[in-house]
C-alpha positions in Angstrom: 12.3 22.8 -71.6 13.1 24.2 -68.3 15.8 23.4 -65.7 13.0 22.5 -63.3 11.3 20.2 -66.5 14.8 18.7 -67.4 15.2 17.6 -63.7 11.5 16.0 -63.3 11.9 14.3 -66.5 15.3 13.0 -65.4 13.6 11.8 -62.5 10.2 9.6 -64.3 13.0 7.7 -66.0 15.1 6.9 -63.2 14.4 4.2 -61.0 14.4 5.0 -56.7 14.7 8.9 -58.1 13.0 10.9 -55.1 12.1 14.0 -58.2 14.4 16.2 -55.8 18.5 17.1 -56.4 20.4 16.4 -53.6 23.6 18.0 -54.1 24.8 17.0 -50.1 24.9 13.3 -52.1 26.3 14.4 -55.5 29.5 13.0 -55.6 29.7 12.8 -59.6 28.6 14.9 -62.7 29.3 16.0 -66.3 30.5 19.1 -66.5 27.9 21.5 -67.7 29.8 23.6 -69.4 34.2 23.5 -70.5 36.4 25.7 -72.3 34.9 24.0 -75.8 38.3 23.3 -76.5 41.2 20.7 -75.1 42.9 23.7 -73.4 41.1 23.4 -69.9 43.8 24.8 -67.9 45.6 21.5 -67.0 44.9 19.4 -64.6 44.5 21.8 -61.9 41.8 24.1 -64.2 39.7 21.2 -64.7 39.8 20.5 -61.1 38.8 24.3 -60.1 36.3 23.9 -62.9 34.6 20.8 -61.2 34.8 22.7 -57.8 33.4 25.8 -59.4 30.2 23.8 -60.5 30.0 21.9 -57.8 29.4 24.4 -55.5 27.5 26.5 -57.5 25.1 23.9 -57.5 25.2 23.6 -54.0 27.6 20.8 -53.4 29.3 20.6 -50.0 32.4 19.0 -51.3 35.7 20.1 -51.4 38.0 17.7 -53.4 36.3 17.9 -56.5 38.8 16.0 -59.4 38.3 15.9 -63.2 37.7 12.3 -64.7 41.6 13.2 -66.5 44.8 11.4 -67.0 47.7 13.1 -68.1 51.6 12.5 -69.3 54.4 13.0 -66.8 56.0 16.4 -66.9 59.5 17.5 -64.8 60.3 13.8 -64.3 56.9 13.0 -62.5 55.4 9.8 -63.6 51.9 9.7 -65.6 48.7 10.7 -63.6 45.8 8.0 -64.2 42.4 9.6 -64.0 40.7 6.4 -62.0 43.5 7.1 -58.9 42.6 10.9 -59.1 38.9 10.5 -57.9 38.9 8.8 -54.8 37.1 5.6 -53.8 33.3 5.5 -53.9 30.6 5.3 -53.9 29.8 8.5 -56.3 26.1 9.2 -57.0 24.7 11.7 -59.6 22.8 15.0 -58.2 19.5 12.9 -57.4 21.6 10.5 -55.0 21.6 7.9 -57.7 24.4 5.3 -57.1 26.5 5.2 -60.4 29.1 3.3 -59.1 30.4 1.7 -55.6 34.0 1.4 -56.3 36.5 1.8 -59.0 36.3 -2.0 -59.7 32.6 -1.0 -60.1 32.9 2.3 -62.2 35.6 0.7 -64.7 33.6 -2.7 -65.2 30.4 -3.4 -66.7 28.3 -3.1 -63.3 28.5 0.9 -63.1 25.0 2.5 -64.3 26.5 5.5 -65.9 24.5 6.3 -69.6 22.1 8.6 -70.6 19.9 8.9 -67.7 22.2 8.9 -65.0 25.8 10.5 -66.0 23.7 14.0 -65.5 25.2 17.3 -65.2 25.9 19.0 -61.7 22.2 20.1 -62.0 20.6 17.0 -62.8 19.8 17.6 -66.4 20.4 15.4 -69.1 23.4 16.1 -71.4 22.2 16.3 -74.9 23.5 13.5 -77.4 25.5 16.5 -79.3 28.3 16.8 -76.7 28.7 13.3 -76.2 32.2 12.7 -76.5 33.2 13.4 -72.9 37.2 14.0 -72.9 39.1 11.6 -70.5 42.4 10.7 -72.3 41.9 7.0 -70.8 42.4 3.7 -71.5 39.1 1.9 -70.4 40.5 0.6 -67.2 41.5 4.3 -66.0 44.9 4.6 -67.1 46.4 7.4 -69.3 45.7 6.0 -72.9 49.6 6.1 -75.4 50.1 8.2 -77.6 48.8 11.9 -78.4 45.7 11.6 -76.2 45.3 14.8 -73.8 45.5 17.9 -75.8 49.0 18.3 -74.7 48.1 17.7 -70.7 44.7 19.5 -71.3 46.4 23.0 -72.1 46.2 23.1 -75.7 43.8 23.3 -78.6 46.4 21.4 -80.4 47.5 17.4 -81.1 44.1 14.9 -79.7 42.0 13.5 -76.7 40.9 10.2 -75.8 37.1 10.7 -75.0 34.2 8.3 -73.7 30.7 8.4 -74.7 28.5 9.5 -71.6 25.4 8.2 -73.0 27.7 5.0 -73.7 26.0 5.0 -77.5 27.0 6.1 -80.6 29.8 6.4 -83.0 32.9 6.1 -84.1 35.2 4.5 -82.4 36.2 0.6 -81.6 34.5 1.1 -78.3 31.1 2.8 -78.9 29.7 2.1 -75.5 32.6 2.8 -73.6 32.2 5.8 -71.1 35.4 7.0 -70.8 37.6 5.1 -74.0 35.3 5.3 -77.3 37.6 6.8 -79.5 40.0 9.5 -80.6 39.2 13.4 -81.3 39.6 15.0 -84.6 41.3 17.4 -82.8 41.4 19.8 -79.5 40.2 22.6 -80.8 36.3 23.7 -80.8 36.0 23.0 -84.3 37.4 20.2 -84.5 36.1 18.7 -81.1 32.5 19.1 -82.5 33.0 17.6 -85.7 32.7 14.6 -83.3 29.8 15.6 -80.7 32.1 17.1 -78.5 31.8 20.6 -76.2 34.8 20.1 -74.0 33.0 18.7 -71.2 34.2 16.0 -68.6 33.6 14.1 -65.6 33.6 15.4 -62.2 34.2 13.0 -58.9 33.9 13.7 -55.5 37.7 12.5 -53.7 36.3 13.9 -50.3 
C-alpha cells in the first residue's frame, strides 16, 4: 500500500477526517521510526527525534517532547512524561482531536487507538510494533522500578510500554495506551519478542 493509500484509508475510517494531513494542526504522533532499541539518546534524543519527524513532515512546531518519564539523575527529582508535553489540545496529522487536556489524555475520554494514534505522516502503525515505550504509570508518572532502559540510553534492564492500538496482550492493562506492561527487555531483540520497534509518542508543548 502506498503512503498516499495508507493516509486515504486512514481517513474513510475516521470520523470529521477532511482525507488531507494537516501537519500546521499535528500536535501528536507515533514515532515512525526509533532506534529499535531502549537506548534513544535520553531524554533529549527522543526529543530531537520527535522534532526531526515532525518537521520533516512539515510540522511548524518547535517544542516537540517524547511521551517519556525518566529517574532523577545528579540530585534532580524524577521527570513525569504527562508534565513534559504541554497542555492540549493535541491532534493527530489529519487535525483529529485525540485529547483536550491531560485530564482528558490520561482518562478514558481521549480517542487515541488504532485509527487515530497515527504516525507523523498519518499512516497507521501496524499491530507488530505495538508496544509504544513510555516508562509510565497510567496517570503519567514515572512507573517504580526498572522501567526506562536505564533513562532511555541503554539496550539493557526494561521499559514500561502502552499499547497504541490500546488492544492486545500481555500485560494487566491491555488497553492501556501508555501502561500495558513490561518489556522483555531494551534491546531489539528482546523489544520485539513483544511487538515492539522502539517507537514512542510525540506531543506538541508549543
Amino acid at each position: 500500500m502506498t503512503r498516499r493509500a495508507g493516509v486515504l484509508a486512514v481517513c474513510l475510517l475516521t470520523p470529521g477526517c477532511a482525507n488531507e494531513r494537516d501537519p500546521a494542526a499535528m500536535t501528536f504522533f507515533v514515532t515512525s521510526s526509533s532506534s529499535g532499541t531502549g537506548n534513544l539518546g535520553g531524554l533529549a534524543g527522543a526529543d530531537a527525534h520527535c522534532r526531526s519527524l515532525a518537521q520533516a513532515a512539515g510540522s511548524p512546531k518547535r517544542e516537540w517532547r517524547a511521551y517519556l518519564s525518566a529517574p532523577g539523575a545528579d540530585a534532580q527529582p524524577p521527570v513525569h512524561a504527562k508534565d513534559r508535553i504541554g497542555r492540549g489540545p493535541w491532534r493527530n496529522a489529519f487535525g483529529v482531536e485525540i485529547a483536550a487536556s491531560a485530564v482528558d489524555l490520561h482518562g478514558a475520554g481521549n480517542r487515541l487507538g488504532v485509527r487515530n494514534s497515527t504516525d507523523e505522516w498519518g499512516d497507521i502503525v501496524h499491530g507488530s510494533m505495538h508496544d509504544v515505550l513510555t516508562g509510565s504509570n497510567p496517570d503519567g508518572t514515572l512507573a517504580d522500578g526498572d522501567s526506562t532502559c536505564n533513562g532511555w540510553t541503554s539496550t539493557l534492564g526494561k521499559a514500561i510500554v502502552g499499547h497504541h492500538n490500546k488492544t492486545g496482550g500481555p500485560g494487566k492493562r491491555p488497553t492501556s495506551w501508555n501502561s500495558s506492561h513490561s518489556s522483555a527487555g531494551c534491546s531489539a531483540v528482546d523489544l520485539k519478542s513483544t511487538d515492539s520497534a522502539g517507537l514512542f509518542y510525540c506531543f506538541a508543548a508549543d
